[in-house]
N, C-alpha and C positions, 0 to 999 in steps of 0.2 A: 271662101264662103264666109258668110256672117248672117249668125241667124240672134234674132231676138225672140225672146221668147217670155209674154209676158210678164217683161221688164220696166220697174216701179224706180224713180231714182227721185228723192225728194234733197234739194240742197239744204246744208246747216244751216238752223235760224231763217229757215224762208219758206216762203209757199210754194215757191217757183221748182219746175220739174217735169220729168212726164211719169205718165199712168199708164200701164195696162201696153207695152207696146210690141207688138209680134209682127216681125220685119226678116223677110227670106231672102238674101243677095246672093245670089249664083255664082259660081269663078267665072269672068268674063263679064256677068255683066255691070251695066252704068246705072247708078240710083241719082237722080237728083231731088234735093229735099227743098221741097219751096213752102212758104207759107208766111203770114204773118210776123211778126218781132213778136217774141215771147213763148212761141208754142212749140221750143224744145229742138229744134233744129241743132243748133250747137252744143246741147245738153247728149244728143245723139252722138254727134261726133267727139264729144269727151269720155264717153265712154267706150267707145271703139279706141280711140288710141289709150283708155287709160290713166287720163287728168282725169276722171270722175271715177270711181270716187279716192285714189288718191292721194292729188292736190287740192281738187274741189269736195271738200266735204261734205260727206249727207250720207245719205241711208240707202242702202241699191237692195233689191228682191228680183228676184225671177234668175231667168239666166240667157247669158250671153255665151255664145261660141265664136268661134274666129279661126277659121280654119279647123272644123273640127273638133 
């Protein structure tokens, strides 16, 4: 399970980031994350494994679970 929960993650020295994100992943199932270049897709997945915040520095708010 991975839940987001109103998770704010702003990078060091940048605008770039996401706002406000509440995201419920089930055990079992498949998220695919599509969208535009810029709008945090891999800012997502840096924070699931862990490089945000870190190796990538910045400011994180809300909260994240991961199993739990």
């Amino acid at each position: 399970m991975i839940q987001f929960e109103h998770v704010n993650f702003q990078y060091a020295d940048s605008d770039a980031g996401v706002t406000d994100i509440c995201l419920h992943v089930r055990k079992g199932e498949c998220v695919v994350l599509t969208g535009p270049s810029g709008n945090g897709k891999t800012t997502l997945i840096r924070l699931v494994n862990g490089l945000a915040p870190a190796f990538y520095m910045g400011r994180f708010s809300g909260r994240l679970r991961i199993d739990g």
